[in-house]
C-alpha positions in Angstrom: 61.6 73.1 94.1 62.5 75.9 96.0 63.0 74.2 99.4 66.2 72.0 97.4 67.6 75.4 95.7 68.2 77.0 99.0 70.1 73.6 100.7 72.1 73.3 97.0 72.4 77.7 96.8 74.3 77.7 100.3 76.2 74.7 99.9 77.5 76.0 97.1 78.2 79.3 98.5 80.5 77.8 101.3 82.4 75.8 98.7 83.3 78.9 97.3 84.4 80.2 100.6 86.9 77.1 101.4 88.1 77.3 98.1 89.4 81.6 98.2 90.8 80.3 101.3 92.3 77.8 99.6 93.7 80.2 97.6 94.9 82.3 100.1 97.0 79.5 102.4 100.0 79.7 100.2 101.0 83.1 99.7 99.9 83.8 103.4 103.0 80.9 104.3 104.8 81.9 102.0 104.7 85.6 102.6 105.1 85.1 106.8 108.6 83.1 105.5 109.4 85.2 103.5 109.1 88.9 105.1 110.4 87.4 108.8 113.3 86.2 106.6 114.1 89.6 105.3 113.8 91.2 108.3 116.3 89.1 109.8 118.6 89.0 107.5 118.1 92.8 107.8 119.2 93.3 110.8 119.0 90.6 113.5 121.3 88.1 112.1 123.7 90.9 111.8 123.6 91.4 115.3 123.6 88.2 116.3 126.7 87.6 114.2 128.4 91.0 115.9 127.5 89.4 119.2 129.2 86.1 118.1 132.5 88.0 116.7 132.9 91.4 118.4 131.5 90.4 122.3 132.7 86.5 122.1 129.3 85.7 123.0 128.8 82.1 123.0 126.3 80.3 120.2 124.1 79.1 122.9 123.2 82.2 123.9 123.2 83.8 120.3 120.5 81.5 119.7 118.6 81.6 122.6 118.5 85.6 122.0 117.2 85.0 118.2 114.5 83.1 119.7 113.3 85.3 121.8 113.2 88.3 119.2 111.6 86.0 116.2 108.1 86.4 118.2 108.4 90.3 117.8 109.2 90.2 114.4 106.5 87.4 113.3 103.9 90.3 115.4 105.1 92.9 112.4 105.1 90.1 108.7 101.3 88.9 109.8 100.1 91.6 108.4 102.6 91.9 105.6 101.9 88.3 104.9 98.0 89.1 104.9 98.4 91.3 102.4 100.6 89.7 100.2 98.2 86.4 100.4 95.1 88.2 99.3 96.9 90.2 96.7 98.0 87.0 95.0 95.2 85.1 95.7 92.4 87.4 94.1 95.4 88.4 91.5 94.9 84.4 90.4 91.6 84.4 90.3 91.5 87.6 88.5 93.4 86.7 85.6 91.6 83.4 85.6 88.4 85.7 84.8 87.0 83.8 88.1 86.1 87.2 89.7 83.7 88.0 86.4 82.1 85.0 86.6 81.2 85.1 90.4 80.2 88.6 89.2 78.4 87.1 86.4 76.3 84.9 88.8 75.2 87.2 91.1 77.9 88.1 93.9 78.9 91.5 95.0 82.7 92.0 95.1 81.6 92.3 99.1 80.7 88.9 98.9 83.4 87.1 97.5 85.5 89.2 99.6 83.7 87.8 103.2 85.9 84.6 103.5 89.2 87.2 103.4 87.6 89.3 106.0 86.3 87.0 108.5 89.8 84.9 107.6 91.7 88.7 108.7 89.5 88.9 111.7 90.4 85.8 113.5 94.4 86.6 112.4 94.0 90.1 113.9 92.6 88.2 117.1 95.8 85.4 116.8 98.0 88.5 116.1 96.7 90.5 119.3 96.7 87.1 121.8 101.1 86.9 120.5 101.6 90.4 120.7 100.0 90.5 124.3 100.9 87.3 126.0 104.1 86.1 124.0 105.6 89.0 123.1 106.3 90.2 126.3 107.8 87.2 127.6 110.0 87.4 124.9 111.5 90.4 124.9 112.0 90.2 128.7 113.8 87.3 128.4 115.8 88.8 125.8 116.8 91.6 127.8 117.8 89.8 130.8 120.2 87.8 128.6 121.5 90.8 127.2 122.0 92.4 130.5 123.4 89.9 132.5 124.8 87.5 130.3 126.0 89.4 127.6 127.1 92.5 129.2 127.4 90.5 132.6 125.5 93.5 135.1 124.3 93.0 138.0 120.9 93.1 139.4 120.8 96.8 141.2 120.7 96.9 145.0 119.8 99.9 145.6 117.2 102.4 144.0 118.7 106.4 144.6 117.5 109.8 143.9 113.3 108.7 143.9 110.9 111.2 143.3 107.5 111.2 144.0 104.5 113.9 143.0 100.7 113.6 144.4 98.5 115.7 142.7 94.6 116.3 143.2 92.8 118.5 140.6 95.6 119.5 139.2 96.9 120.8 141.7 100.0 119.6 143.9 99.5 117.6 147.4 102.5 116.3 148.8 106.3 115.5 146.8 108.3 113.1 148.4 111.9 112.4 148.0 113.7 109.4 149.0 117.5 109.5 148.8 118.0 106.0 148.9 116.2 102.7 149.0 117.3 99.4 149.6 115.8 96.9 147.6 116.4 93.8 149.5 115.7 95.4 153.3 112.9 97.6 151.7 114.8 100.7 154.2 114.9 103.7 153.0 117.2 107.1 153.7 117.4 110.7 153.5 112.9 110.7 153.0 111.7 113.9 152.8 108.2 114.9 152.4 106.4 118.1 151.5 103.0 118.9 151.7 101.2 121.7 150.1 97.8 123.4 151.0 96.4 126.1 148.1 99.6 125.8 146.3 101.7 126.3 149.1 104.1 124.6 151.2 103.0 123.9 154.7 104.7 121.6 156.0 107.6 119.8 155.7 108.4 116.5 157.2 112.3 115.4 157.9 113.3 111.6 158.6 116.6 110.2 158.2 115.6 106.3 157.3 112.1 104.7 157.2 110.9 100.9 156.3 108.1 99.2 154.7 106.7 97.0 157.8 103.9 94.8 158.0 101.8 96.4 154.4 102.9 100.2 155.6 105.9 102.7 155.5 106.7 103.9 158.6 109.6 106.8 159.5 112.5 107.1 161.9 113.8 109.5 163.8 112.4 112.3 162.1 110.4 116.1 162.8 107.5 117.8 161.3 108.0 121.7 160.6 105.4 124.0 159.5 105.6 126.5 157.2 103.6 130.2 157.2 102.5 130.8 154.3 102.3 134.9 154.4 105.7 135.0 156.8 107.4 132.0 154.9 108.9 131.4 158.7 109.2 127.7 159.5 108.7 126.5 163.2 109.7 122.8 164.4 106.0 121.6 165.6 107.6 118.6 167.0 110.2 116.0 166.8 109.2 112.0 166.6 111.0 108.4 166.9 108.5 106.9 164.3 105.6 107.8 162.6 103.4 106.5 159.6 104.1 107.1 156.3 100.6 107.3 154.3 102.2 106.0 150.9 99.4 103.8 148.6 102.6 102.5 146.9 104.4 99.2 147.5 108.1 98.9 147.2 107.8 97.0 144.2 106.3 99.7 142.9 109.0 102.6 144.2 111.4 100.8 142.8 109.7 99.9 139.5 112.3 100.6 136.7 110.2 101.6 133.9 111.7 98.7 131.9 110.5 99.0 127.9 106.9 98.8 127.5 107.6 95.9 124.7 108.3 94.2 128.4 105.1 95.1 129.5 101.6 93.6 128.9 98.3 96.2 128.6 97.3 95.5 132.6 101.0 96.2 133.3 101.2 99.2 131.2 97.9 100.7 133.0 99.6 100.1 136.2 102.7 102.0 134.8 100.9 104.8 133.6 98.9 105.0 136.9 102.2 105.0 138.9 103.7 107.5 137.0 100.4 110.0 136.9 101.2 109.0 140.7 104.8 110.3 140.7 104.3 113.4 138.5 106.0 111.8 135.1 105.4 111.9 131.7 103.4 108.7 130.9 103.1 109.8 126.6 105.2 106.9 125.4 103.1 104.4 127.6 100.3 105.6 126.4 101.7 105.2 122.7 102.9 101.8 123.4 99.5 100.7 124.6 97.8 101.7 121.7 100.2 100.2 119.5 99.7 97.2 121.1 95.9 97.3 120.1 96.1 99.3 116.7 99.1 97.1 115.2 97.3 93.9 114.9 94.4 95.2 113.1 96.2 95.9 110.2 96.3 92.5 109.3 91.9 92.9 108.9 92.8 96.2 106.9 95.5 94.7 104.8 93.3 91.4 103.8 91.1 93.5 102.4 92.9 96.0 100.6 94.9 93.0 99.1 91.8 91.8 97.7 90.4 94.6 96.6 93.6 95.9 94.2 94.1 92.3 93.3 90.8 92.0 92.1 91.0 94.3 89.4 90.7 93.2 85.8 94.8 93.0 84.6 97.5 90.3 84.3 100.2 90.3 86.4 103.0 88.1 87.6 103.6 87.3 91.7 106.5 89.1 91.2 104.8 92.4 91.1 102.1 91.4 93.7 105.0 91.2 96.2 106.2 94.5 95.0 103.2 96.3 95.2 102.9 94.7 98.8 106.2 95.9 99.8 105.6 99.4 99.0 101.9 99.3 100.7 103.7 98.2 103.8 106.3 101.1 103.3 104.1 103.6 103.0 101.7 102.5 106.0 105.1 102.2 108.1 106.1 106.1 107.1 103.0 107.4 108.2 103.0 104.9 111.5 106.7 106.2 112.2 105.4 109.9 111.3 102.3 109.9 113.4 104.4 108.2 116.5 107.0 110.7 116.5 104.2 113.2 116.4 102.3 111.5 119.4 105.8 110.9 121.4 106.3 115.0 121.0 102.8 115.1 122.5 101.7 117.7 119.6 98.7 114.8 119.1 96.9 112.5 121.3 98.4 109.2 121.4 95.4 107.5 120.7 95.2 109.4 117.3 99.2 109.0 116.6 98.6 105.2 117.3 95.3 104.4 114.7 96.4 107.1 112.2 98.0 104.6 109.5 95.1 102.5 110.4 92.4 105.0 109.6 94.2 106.0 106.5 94.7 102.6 105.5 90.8 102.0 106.2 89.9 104.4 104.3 91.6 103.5 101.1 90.3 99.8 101.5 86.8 101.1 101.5 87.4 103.0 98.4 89.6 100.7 96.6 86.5 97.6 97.9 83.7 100.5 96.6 85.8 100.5 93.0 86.4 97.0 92.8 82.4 96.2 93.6 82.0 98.4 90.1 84.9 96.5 88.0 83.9 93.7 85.8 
């Protein structure tokens, strides 16, 4: 007897898990349509429209730009739309008095709660693989239509004023200054170099052009001067036709234009921060965009769960007020996102705390609200 109650015990349990999925399908559709439509008609078709009316912009391209920002959009309603479907969902099933009865029979809240979870996980995972591979795309593409076919620029030819900063243990090595780089030759003008030794200058390295040849930066027509560091006197140690450059960045890479990191994927965004730890600059809202990128899509995991937990509870209540209630969940964990960014873009918190703060709050509240909701009923 015991060997068919275990067979009949499990299948039973995974009915019960396809059917709180079952549950959950609709609103999740229906709460991905309907969020991505409010936050276009919030502010995307009315710039698409200006475009239209204001620039003269043709409808092709209006609507190749609205395709390109849906993908960023349908990256924030996810998890909207997660917890709007497991809100409504349990909601059903709690005014059906189906949540007593599992409770009746046995289950833990926990347990009749797994299917949401694991369901979040995999839609966190989706949510991450859009964010990171289509996202991107997207809003490069975007901003390439905006640029030079909307506002018709140009593609720059040359990069001017560059700045360059090596330090080592905090201290400073060498600053380079290029005047002017041409970004089809790869030759550069007016390259100055300064090297320090203890924190001060020793020498100082003059060339009026230089090239990237062959994997390497060579210099032109140039002369090295050396600097005393208790005299300040400089003396010309010697004048040369070309000499090296020892430069571990590419052109590409000099003339790297710090384009949004929405542009960028998490590799790229490394490699920007690395460049610019390279070239002395602030690299605080890279380091907030790449956290974003990871924190963001785990809301949708936190929100399932949450959703199911408040809709859970023992009361009657219309979908009308589930989507309410959802709204003002998603407020709330977008005042303290937008608080806790503006606090990690100041730099008065890490941005890997600024970036998971609405998450960890959020967390939190799910494990108490799941903790409540285990005791219910």
């Amino acid at each position: 007897m015991i060997k068919l109650k275990i067979p009949q015990m499990s299948f039973k349990i995974r009915a019960l898990d396809r059917f709180i999925l079952n549950e959950l399908k609709s609103p999740f559709l229906f709460g991905l349509v309907a969020f991505t439509t409010i936050l276009v008609a919030g502010g995307l078709l009315f710039q698409m429209a200006n475009l239209i009316i204001e620039k003269g912009v043709s409808v092709g391209v209006v609507i190749r730009l609205f395709i390109y920002y849906v993908p960023r959009l349908v990256v924030l309603t996810i998890p909207m739309s997660c917890l709007l479907s497991a809100l409504l969902g349990f909601g059903k099933l709690s005014s059906n008095s189906e949540i007593v009865a599992l409770k009746s029979a046995g289950l833990s809240f926990q347990r009749i709660a797994r299917p949401v979870a694991v369901a979040a996980f995999f839609i966190s995972v989706i949510t991450f693989v859009i964010n990171e591979s289509v996202v991107p795309i997207s809003e490069r593409a975007a901003s390439n239509v905006m640029k030079y076919e909307v506002l018709h620029e140009s593609a720059p030819l040359f990069s001017k004023k560059i700045f360059l900063k090596e330090e080592e243990e905090g201290s400073v090595k060498r600053v380079i200054y290029i005047d002017q780089l041409d970004n089809r030759t790869k030759e550069m003008t007016g390259i100055t170099v300064e090297e320090f030794e203890n924190d001060l200058m020793a020498r100082i390295v003059f060339a009026s052009k230089g090239k990237w040849e062959k994997g390497s930066w060579w210099l032109y027509d140039g002369a090295v001067y050396e600097i005393d560091g208790t005299t300040k006197k400089i003396d010309l140690l010697f004048k040369f036709n070309r000499q090296a450059l020892i430069l571990s960045l590419g052109p590409s890479e000099i003339t790297m234009s710090g384009g949004s990191p929405d542009e960028m994927t998490i590799s790229e965004l490394l490699s920007a921060i690395d460049l610019k730890e390279k070239m002395g600059e602030g690299t605080t809202a890279l380091w907030m965009a790449l956290h974003l990128r990871l924190a963001v899509p785990w809301a949708c995991l936190i929100f399932g769960v949450l959703g199911a937990a408040l809709g859970s509870r023992p009361q009657r209540s219309s979908s009308s007020v589930g989507f309410g209630l959802s709204v003002i969940i998603i407020f709330a964990y977008y005042v303290i996102m937008s608080f806790s960014r503006a606090l990690g873009d100041s730099g008065k918190i890490p941005a890997v705390l600024a970036a998971w703060m609405a998450n960890a709050v959020f967390l939190a509240v799910s494990a108490r609200m799941c903790v409540r909701a285990n005791k219910l009923g």
